[in-house]
C-alpha positions as a printed NumPy array, in Angstrom:
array([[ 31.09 ,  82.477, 145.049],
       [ 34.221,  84.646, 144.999],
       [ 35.749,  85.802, 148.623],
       [ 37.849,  89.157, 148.621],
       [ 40.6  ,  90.446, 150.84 ],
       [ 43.314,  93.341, 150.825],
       [ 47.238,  92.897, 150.423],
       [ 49.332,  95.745, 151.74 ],
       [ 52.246,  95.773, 149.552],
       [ 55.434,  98.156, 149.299],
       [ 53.879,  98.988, 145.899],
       [ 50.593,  99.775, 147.181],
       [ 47.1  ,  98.225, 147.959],
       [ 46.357,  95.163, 146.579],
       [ 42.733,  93.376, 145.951],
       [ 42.885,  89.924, 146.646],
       [ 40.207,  87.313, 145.218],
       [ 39.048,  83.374, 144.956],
       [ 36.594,  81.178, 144.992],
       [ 36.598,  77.657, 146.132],
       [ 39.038,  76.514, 143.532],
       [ 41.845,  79.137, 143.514],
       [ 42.859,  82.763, 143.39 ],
       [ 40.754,  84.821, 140.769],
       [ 42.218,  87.892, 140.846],
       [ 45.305,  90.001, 142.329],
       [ 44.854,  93.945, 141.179],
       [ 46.824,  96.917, 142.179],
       [ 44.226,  99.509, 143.26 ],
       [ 43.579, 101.415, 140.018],
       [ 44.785,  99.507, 137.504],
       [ 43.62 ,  99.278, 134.457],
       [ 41.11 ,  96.283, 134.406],
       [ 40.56 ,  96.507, 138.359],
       [ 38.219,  93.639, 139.222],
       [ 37.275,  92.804, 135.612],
       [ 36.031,  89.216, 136.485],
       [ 35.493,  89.716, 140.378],
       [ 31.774,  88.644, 140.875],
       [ 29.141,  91.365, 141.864],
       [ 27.95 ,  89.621, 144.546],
       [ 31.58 ,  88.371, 145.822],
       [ 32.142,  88.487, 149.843],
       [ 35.184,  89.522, 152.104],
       [ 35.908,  86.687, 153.986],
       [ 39.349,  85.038, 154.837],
       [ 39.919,  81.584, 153.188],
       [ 42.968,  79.434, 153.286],
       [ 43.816,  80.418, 149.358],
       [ 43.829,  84.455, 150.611],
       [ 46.511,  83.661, 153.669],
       [ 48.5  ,  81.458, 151.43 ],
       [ 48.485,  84.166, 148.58 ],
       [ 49.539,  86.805, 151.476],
       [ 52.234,  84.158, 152.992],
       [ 53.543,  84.209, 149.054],
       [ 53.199,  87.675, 148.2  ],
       [ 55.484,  88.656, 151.496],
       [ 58.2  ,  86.235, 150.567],
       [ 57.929,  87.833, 146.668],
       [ 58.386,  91.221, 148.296],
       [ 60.957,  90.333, 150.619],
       [ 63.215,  90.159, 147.516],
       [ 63.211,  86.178, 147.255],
       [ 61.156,  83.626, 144.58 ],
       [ 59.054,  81.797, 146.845],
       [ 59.07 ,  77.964, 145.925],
       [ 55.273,  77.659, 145.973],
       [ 52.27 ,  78.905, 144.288],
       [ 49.004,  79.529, 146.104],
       [ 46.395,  77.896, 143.88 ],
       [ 44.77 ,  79.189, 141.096],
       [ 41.76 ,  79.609, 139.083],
       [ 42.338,  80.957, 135.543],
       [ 38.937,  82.491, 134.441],
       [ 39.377,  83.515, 130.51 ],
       [ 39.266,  82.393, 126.815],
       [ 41.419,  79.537, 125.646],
       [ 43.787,  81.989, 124.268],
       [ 44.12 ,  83.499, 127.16 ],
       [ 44.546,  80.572, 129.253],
       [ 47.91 ,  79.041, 127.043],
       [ 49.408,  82.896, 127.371],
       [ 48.877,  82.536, 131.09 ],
       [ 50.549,  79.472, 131.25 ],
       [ 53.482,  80.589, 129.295],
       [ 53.705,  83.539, 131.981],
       [ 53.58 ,  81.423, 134.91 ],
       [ 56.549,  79.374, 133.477],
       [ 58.623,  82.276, 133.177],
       [ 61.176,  82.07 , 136.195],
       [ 61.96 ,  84.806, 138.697],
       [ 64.663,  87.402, 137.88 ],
       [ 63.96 ,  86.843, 133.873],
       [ 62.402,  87.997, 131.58 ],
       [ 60.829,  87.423, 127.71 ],
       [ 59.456,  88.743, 124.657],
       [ 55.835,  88.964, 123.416],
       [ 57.062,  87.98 , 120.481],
       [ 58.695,  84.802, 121.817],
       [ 55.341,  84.125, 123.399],
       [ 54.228,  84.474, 120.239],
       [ 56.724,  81.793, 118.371],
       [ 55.835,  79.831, 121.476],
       [ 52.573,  79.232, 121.54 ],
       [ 52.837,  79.124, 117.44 ],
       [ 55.227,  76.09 , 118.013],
       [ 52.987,  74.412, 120.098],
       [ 50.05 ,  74.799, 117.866],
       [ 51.621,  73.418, 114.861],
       [ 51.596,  77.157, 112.98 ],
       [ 53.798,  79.591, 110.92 ],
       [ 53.319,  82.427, 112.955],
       [ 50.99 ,  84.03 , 115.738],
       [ 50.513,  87.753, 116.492],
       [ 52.718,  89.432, 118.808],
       [ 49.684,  91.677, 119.309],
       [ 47.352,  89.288, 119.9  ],
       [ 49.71 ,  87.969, 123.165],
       [ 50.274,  91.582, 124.431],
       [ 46.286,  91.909, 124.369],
       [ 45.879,  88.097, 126.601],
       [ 48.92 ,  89.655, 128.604],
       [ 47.427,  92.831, 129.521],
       [ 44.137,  91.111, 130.523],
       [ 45.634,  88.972, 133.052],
       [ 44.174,  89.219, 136.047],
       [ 46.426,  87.601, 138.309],
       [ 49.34 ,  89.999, 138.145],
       [ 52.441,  89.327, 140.239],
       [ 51.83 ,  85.757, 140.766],
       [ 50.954,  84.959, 137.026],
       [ 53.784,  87.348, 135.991],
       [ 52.649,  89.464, 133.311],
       [ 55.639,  92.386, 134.369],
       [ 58.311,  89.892, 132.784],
       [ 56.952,  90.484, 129.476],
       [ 58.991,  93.22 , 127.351],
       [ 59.037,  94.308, 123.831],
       [ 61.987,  92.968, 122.045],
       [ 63.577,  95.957, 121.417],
       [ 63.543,  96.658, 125.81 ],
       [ 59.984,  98.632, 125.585],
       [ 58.651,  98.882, 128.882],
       [ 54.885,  98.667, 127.554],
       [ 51.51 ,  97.096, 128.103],
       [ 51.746,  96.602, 132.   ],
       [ 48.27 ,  97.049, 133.129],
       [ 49.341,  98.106, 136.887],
       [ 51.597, 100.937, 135.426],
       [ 54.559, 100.921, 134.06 ],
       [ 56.126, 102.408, 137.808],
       [ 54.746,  98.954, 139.242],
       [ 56.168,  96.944, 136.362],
       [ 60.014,  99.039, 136.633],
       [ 59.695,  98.059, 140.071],
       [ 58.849,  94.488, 140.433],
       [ 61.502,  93.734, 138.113],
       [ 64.207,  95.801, 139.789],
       [ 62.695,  93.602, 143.037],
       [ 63.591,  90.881, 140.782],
       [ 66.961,  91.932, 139.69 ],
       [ 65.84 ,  91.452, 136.362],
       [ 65.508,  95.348, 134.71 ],
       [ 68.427,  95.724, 132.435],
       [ 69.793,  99.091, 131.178],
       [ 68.457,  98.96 , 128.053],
       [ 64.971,  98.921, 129.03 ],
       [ 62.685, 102.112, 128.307],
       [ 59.583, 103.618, 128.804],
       [ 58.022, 104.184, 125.069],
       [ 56.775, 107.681, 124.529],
       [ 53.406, 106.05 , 123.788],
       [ 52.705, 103.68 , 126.111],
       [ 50.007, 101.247, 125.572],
       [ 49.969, 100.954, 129.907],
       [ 48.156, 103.611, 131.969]])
C-alpha cells in the first residue's frame, strides 16, 4: 500500500509518497511523469517516512545538504536502479555528466561503452526528484536538458545549491517540458 502527502516548497507543491519500505515518489505538481508509479488505490495518511522526507526537504531548501536521507524504495528496471544509485552519490553543490554516468556504469559492468542516451532516459524517469538528484545531471557541453520538473525547477535547485555555473544553457530544443 502506498500513503501520500503534500510538501509546500519555495518551488511549488510537491506530492509526497511511500509505502512501508521507503519513499516512492517526490513530484513537482505537473511534471512530466507526475505519479507514474503511485498506486491507484494509494491513501493520504501521515507515516514516519512522509515527516522525515518533510524534516529533509526543509533543511534542502533552507540552503544546507542535510546529512541524512529519509528512506527509500526504488521501484524500476535494473537499469534504472544502478542510474539511481549513481545520482544519489552525487554530492550537494556538484554536478556531472550523462555521459560520465555513462562511462560509469560502463566501468562497473566490465564494457566499452554505454549510451549517454540510454542514462538521460533512466534519469528523466526518476521518480524521486530532489532527494535522488536527477537536477545535477548536465550535458557535457553545460545543456540544461532532460529535467522532468522543468528546466525553471532544475536552474533553481542548483542555484539553491550553489552549483549553476555560467556556462550553463537552456538548449533551444529541450528534451524537458
Amino acid at each position: 500500500m502506498q500513503y501520500t502527502g503534500k510538501y509546500h516548497s519555495p518551488l511549488g507543491e510537491i506530492l509526497l509518497a511511500c509505502d512501508e519500505i521507503g519513499l516512492t515518489g517526490l513530484w513537482f505538481d505537473r511534471e512530466k511523469y507526475y505519479v507514474l508509479s503511485l498506486d491507484p488505490n494509494h491513501e493520504e495518511r501521515e507515516t514516519d517516512i512522509l515527516r522525515e522526507t518533510r524534516k529533509w526537504l526543509d533543511i534542502y531548501f533552507a540552503g544546507k545538504g542535510p546529512d541524512f536521507f529519509p528512506p527509500i524504495h526504488m521501484l524500476g528496471t535494473p537499469f534504472q536502479l544502478s542510474v539511481w544509485n549513481i545520482l544519489r552519490s552525487i554530492p550537494y553543490g556538484k554536478t556531472t555528466t550523462y555521459g560520465e554516468i555513462a562511462a560509469q556504469l560502463a566501468k562497473d559492468a566490465g564494457v566499452a561503452h554505454m549510451s549517454a542516451q540510454a542514462v538521460g532516459g533512466a534519469v528523466g524517469h526518476n521518480e524521486i526528484s530532489i532527494i535522488i538528484p536527477c537536477h545535477r545531471v548536465v550535458g557535457k557541453n553545460g545543456s540544461l536538458t532532460g529535467y522532468a520538473g522543468g528546466i525553471d525547477k532544475k536552474t533553481a535547485l542548483l542555484k539553491l545549491e550553489g552549483s549553476f555555473q555560467k556556462n550553463f544553457f537552456v538548449p533551444k530544443h529541450s528534451t524537458a517540458p
